[in-house]
C-alpha positions in Angstrom: -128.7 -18.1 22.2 -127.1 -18.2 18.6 -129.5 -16.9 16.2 -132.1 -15.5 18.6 -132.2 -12.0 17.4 -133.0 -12.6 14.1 -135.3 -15.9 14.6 -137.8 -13.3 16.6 -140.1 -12.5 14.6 -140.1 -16.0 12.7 -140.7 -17.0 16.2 -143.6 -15.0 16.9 -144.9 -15.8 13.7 -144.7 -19.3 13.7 -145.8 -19.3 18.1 -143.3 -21.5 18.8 -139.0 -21.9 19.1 -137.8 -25.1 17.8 -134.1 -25.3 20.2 -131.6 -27.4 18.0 -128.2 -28.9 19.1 -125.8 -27.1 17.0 -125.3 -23.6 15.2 -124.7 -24.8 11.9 -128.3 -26.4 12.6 -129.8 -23.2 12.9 -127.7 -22.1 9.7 -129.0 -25.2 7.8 -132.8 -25.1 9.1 -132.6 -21.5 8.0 -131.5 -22.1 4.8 -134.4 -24.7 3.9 -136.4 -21.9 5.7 -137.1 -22.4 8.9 -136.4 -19.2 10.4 -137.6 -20.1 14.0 -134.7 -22.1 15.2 -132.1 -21.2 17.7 -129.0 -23.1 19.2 -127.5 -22.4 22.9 -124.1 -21.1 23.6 -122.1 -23.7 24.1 -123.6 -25.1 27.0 -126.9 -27.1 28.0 -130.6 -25.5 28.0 -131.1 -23.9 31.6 -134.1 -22.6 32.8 -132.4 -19.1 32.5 -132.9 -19.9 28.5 -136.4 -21.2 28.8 -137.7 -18.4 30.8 -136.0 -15.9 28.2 -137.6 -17.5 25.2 -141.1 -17.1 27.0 -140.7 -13.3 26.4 -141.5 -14.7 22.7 -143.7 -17.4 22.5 -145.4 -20.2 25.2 -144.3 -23.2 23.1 -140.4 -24.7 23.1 -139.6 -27.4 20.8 -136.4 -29.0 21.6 -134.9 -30.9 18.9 -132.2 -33.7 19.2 -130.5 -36.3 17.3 -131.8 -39.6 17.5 -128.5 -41.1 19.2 -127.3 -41.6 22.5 -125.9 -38.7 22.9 -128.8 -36.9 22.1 -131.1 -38.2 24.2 -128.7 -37.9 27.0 -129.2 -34.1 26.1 -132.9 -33.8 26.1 -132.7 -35.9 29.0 -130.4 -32.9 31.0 -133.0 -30.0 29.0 -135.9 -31.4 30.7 -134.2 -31.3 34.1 -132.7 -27.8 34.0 -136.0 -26.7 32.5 -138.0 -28.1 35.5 -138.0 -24.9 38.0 -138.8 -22.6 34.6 -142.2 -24.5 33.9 -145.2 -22.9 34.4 -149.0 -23.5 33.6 -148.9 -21.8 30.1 -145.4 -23.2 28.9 -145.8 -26.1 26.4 -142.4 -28.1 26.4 -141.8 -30.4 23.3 -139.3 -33.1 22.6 -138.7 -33.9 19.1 -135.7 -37.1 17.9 -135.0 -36.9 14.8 -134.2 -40.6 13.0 -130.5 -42.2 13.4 -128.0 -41.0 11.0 -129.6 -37.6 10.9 -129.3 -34.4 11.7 -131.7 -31.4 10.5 -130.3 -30.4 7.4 -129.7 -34.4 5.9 -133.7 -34.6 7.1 -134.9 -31.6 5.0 -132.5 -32.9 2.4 -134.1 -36.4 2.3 -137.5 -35.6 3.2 -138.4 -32.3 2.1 -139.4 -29.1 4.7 -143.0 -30.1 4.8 -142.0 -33.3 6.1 -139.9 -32.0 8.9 -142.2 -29.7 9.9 -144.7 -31.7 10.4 -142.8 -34.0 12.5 -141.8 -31.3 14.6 -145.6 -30.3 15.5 -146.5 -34.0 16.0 -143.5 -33.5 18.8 -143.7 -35.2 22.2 -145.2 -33.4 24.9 -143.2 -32.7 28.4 -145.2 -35.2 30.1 -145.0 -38.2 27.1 -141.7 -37.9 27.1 -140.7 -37.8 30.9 -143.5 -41.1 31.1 -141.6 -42.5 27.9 -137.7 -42.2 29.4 -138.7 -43.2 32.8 -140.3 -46.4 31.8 -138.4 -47.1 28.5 -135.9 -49.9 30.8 -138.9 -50.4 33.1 -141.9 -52.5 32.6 -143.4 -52.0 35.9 -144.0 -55.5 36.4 -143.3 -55.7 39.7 -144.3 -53.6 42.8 -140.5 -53.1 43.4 -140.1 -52.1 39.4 -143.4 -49.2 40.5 -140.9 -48.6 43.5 -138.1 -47.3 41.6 -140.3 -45.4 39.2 -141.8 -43.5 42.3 -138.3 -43.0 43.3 -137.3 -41.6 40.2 -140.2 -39.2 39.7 -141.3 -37.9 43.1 -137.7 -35.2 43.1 -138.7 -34.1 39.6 -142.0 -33.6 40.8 -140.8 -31.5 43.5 -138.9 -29.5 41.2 -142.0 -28.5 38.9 -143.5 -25.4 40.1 -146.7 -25.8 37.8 -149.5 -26.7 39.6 -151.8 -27.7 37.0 -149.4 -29.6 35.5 -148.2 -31.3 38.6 -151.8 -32.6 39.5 -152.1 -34.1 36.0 -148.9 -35.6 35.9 -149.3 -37.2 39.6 -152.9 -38.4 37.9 -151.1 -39.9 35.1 -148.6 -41.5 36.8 -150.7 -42.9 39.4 -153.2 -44.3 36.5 -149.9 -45.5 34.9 -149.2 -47.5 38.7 -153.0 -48.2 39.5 -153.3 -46.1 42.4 -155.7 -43.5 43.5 -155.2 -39.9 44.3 -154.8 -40.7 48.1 -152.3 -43.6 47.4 -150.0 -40.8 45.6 -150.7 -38.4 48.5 -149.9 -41.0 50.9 -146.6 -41.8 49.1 -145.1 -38.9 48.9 -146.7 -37.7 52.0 -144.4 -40.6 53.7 -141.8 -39.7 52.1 -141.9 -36.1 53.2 -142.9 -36.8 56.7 -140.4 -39.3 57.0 -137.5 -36.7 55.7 -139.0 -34.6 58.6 -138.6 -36.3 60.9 -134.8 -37.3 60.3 -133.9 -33.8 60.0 -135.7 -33.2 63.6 -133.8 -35.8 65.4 -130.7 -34.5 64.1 -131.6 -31.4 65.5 -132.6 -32.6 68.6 -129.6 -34.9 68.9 -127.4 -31.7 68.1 -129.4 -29.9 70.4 -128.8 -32.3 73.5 -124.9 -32.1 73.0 -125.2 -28.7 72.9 -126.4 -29.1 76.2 -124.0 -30.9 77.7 -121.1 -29.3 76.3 -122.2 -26.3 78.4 -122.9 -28.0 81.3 -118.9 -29.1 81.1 -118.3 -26.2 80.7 
């Protein structure tokens, strides 16, 4: 992390990180006085970074531009941050307007301003609900279908059971299904991936057999 050893204490002062895009971003929002801001490395958020800002506080704020290419990115944080999520964590997602970055928002808004739109930042499970229906109006069982689809390996992924449940009750509410309609869903689906991967073995199995008996 760029800017990590001396956002610390800012960090634990303030009880959460706010995870930017850039390092002159952290050199800006420092400069207005935000002290709690850090930047990766040149490369994506991982889970390797979340789980080594938990050492400091149990709130990450990622912020992004509001363009395309920033949503792209909170898109790919969310995903590498999956496995790293645990009951305590509280993600955040936070798009700043077109056209700016943090230091032009400060500049045009004031510090205040900014900072209040980061804490009024979109939960974890807001924002996956929000991308993952944002092209889909779930008008259609087939529409539910593909948001099913598109959820159940993330789900998979998260390691947080509390978080898990409530996110399976919210999607399900979302879908107008019932705790035993999601169970029997993904319960299909996982019996059903079973069962492939046992015929394959059996199948292997059997010409296993027979190549010995050729032998």
């Amino acid at each position: 992390f760029y800017g990590l050893i001396k956002a610390r204490k800012a960090i634990r002062e303030k009880n959460y990180v706010l995870v930017v895009e850039g390092y002159m971003d952290v050199v800006a929002l420092a400069q207005h006085g935000v002290k709690n801001a850090v930047a990766t490395l040149g490369t994506a958020t991982t889970q390797f970074h979340i789980r080594k800002l938990m050492r400091y506080t149990q709130e990450v704020v990622f912020c992004f531009d509001g363009d395309h290419a920033g949503k792209e990115a909170a898109w790919r944080a969310l995903n590498n941050a999956l496995e790293a999520l645990n009951d305590n964590l509280n993600l955040k997602f936070l798009f700043l307007p077109n056209n700016h970055d943090p230091d032009s928002y400060i500049r045009e808004h004031s510090k205040e301003n900014f900072v209040e739109m980061v804490e009024a930042s979109l939960p974890f499970s807001e924002y996956l609900i929000k991308y993952l229906t944002q092209n889909n109006d779930l008008s259609s069982q087939e529409k539910k279908v593909k948001l099913l689809n598109e959820v159940e390996p993330i789900l998979k992924k998260i390691n947080a059971s509390k978080l898990k449940l409530l996110l399976r009750k919210k999607i399900a509410t979302l879908l107008e299904l019932n705790s035993q309609d999601m169970n029997q869903i993904f319960g299909a689906a996982t019996s059903n991936k079973a069962s492939v991967q046992k015929n394959i073995f059996l199948a292997n199995r059997s010409q296993k057999r027979k190549f010995c008996l050729l032998m």
